[in-house]
C-alpha positions in Angstrom: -34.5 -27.9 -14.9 -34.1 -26.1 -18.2 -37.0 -23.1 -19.4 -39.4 -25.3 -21.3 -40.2 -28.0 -18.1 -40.8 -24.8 -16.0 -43.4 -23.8 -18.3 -44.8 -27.3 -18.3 -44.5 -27.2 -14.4 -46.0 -23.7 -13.8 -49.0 -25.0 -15.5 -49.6 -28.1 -14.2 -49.2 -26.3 -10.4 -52.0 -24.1 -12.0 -54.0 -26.8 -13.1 -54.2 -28.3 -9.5 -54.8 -25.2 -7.6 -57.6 -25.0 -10.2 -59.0 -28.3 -9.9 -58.2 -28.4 -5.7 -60.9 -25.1 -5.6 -63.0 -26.9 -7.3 -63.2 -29.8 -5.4 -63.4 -27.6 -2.5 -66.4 -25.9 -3.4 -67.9 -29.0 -4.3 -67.2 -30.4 -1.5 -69.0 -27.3 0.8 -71.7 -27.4 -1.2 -72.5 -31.2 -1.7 -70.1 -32.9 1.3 -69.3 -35.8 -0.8 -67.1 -37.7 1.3 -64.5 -39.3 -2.1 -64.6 -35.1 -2.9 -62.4 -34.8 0.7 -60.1 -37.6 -0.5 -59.8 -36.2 -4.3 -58.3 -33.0 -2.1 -56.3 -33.9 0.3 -55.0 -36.5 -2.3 -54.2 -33.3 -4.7 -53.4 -30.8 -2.0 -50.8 -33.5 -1.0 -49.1 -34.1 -4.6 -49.0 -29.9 -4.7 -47.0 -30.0 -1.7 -45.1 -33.1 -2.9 -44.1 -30.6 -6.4 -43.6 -27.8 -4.3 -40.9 -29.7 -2.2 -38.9 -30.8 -5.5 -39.1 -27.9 -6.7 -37.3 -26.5 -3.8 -35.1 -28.8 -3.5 -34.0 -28.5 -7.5 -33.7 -24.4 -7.0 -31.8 -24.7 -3.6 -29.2 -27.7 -5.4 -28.7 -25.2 -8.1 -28.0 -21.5 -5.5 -25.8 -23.7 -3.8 -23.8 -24.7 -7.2 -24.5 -20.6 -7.9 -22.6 -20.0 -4.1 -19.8 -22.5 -5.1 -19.4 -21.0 -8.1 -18.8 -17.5 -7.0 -16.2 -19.1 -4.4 -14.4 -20.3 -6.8 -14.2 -17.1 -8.6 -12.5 -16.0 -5.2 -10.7 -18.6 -4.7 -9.4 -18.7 -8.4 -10.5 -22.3 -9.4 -11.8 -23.6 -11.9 -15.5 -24.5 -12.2 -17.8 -25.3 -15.5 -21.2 -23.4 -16.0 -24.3 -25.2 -15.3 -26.1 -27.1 -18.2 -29.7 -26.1 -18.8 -31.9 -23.0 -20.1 -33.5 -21.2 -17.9 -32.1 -18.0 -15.9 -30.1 -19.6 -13.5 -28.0 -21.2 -16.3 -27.7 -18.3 -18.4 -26.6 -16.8 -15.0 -24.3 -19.8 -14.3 -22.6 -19.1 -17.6 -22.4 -15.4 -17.2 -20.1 -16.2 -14.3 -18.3 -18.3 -15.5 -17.4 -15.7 -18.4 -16.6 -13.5 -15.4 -14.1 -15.8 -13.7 -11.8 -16.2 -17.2 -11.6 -12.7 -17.8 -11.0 -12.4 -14.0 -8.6 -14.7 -14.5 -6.8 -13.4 -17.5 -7.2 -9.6 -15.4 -5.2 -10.6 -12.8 -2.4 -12.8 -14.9 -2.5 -9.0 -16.9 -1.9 -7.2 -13.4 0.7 -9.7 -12.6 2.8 -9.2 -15.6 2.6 -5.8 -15.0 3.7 -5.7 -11.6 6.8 -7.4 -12.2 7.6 -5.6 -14.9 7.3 -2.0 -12.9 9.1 -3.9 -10.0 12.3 -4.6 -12.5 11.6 -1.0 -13.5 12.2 0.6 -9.7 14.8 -2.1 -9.3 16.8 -0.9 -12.3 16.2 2.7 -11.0 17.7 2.2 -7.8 20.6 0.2 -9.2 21.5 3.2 -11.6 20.7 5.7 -8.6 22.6 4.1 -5.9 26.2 3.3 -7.8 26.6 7.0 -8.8 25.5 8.0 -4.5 27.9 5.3 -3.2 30.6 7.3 -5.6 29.7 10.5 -4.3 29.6 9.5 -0.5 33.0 7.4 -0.8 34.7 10.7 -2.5 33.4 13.3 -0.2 34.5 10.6 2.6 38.2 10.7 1.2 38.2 14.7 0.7 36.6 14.9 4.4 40.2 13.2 5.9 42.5 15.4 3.9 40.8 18.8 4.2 40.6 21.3 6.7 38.9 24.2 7.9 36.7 26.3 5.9 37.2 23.8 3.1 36.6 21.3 5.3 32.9 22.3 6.3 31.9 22.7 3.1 32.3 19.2 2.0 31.2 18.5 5.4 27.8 20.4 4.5 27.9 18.6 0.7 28.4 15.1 2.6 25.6 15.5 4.7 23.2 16.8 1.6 24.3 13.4 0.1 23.4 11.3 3.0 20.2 13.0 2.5 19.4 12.9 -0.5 20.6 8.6 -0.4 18.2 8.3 2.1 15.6 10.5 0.4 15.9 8.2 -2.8 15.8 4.6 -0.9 12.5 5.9 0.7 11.2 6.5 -2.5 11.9 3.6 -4.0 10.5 1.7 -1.3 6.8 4.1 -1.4 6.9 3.3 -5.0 7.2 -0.6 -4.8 4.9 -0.7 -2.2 2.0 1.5 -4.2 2.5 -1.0 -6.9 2.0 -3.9 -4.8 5.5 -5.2 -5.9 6.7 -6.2 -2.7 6.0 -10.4 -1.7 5.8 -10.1 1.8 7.0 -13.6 3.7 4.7 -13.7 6.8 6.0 -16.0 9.2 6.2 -16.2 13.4 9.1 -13.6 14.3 10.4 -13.4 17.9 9.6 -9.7 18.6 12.4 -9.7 21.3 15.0 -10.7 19.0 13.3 -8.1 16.6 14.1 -5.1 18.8 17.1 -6.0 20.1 18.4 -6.2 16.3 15.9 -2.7 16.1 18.6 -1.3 19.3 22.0 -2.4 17.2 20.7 -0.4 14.0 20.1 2.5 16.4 22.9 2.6 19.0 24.2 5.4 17.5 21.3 7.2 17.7 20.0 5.9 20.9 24.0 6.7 22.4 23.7 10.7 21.1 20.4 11.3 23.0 21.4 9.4 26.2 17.9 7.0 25.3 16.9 3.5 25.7 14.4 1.3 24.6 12.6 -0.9 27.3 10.5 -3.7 25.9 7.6 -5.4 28.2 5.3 -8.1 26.4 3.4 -11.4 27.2 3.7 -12.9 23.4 6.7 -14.2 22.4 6.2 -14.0 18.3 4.4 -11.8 16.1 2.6 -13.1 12.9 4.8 -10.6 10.2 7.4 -10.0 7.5 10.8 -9.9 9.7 12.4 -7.2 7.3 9.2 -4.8 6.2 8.1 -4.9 9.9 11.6 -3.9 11.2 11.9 -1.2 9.0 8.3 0.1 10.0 9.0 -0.3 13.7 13.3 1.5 13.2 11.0 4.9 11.4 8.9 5.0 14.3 11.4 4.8 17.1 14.0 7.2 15.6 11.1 9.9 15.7 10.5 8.8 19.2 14.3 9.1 20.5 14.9 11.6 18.5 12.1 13.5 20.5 12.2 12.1 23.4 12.9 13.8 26.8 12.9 11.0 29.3 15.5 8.0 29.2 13.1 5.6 28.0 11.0 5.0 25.0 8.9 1.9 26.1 7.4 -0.5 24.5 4.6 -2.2 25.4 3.2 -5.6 23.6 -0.2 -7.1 24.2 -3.4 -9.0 22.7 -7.2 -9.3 22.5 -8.6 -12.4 20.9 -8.1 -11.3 18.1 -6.0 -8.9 17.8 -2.1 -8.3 18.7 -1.4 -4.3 20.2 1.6 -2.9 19.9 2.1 0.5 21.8 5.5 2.5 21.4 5.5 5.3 23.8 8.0 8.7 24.5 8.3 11.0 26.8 8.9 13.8 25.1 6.8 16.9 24.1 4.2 15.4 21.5 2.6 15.8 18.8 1.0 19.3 17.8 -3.1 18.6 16.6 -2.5 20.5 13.5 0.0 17.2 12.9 -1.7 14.7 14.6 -4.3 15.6 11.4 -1.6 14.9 8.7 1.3 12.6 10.5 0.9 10.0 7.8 1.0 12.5 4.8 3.5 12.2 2.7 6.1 14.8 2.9 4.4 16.6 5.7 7.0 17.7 7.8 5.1 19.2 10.6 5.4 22.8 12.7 8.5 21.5 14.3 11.4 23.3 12.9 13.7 21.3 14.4 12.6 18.6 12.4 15.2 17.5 9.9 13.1 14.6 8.0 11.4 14.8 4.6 8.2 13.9 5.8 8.5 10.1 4.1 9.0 7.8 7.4 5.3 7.5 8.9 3.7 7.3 5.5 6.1 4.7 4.9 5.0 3.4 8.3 1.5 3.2 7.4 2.2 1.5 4.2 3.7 -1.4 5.9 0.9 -1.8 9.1 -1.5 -1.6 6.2 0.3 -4.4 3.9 0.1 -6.2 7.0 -3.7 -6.0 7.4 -3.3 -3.9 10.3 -3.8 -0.3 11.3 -1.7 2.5 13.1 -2.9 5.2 15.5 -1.3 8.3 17.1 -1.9 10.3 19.8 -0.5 12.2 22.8 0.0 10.7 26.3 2.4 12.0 28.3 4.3 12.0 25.2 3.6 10.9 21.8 2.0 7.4 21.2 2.0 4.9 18.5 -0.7 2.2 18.5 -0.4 -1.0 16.0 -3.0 -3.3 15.9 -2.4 -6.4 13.9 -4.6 -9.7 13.3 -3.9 -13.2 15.1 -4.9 -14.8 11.8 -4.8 -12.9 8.6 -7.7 -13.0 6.1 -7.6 -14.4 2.7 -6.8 -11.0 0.6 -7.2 -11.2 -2.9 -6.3 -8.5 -5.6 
């Protein structure tokens, strides 16, 4: 219904509320039976034009509301013919969904481009580490004593600074949302006992174990980001642990999955509680031999996973993940 038979309507619905007074007052003043009929007959086709006219406006919010979904959903979708306000705004969102369009192909582009970038960066950053490491390795089984220790020392500032790099390689391709992420149904159990081979080492030095309980077999996640999430968090706890045991423990709401990872050691200070997933906060712990990249990194990947993390002291320090049965639809 374009401008120009909204005008014509407008004034034929004045007309009759015009014309239905009127017979109204006749009607009091002379009670003329045919005056009666002339209204109801009148007040009837108002309420007939009123219902069309509802009907027409609630046909055309609903193409509005599929309109706008398929703006979310990134289909395509033509404006609305006509003149009046609703078209013009029909239009105007159209208009918005090809340049929404074109935005995100633009973003797109981009993104791969800054992800060949960092690619490139760690290509030309790891060969010349793997050098360095391999040498120092060799010079490490020929040397001894003072000598000795000091490539010792430069070996160990390598494997730091390897590790230093590959984290921030990772930060930097998950800030610019370069990372796919394949979520799929993971066996958890198989997760963490993959989780216990990485860390044997580890998990051998401090005389610590992991101990998994959980009623749900698989987790809704990306196998290789989630892994690496769930290996930062547990070498902080066995690293800090003072019991045998870092449990943990696997449940669900209805709509949520919680995942609790629990030490026994001496906790978290609250100063760091407050800046845990800062990056490169290293906390008041001087034992602490991390560059303060591993929780951030943590949080990244709950977060890319439409969850959340939590921390607090128990008995020891606790992590919480919560994660979502069903992810949403996430759009950039």
């Amino acid at each position: 219904m374009d401008s120009k038979i909204n005008a014509y309507v407008l004034k034929i619905m004045i007309l009759l509320y015009i014309i239905i007074f009127c017979l109204l007052g006749f009607f009091l003043i002379y009670d003329f039976q045919i005056l009666w009929l002339c209204f109801m007959i009148l007040f009837g086709s108002l309420g007939l034009l009123f219902y069309i006219i509802y009907q027409h406006y609630q046909k055309q919010m609903t193409y509005l509301i599929q309109q706008c979904e398929s703006i979310i959903e990134d289909q395509s979708m033509s404006p609305m013919d006509g003149e009046g306000n609703i078209s013009i705004l029909s239009f105007q969102l159209s208009t918005l969904q090809k340049r929404y369009h074109a935005l995100l192909q633009t973003m797109s582009q981009e993104q791969i481009k800054l992800k060949d970038y960092i690619e490139n960066i760690s290509h030309q950053l790891k060969t010349p580490m793997t050098s360095m490491r391999l040498n120092e390795e060799m010079l490490m089984e020929c040397l001894q004593g003072q000598e000795l220790s000091k490539v010792q020392h430069i070996y160990q500032q390598t494997l730091k600074i390897e590790t230093l790099v590959n984290d921030l390689l990772t930060l930097a391709l998950l800030d610019s949302h370069s990372i796919q992420f394949q979520f799929q149904l993971e066996d958890m159990t198989m997760m963490i006992e993959d989780i216990e081979n990485d860390l044997d080492y580890l998990m051998t030095q401090h005389d610590v174990h992991i101990h998994l309980q959980t009623t749900i077999p698989n987790i809704m996640c990306d196998y290789k980001w989630f892994k690496e999430a769930l290996i930062n968090i547990l070498k902080n706890c066995i690293e800090y642990s003072q019991h045998q045991t870092v449990d943990i423990h696997i449940d669900e709401t209805e709509t949520l999955i919680r995942i609790v990872i629990r030490d026994y050691g001496q906790g978290f200070s609250k100063e760091d509680l407050k800046h845990i997933f800062e990056r490169f906060y290293r906390g008041q712990n001087k034992q602490k031999n991390g560059i303060g990249i591993g929780m951030a990194m943590v949080k990244e990947i709950v977060e890319a996973h439409h969850g959340s993390i939590h921390i607090y002291n128990q008995n020891g320090a606790v992590f919480e993940i919560y994660l979502p049965k069903i992810f949403a639809k996430k759009k950039l």
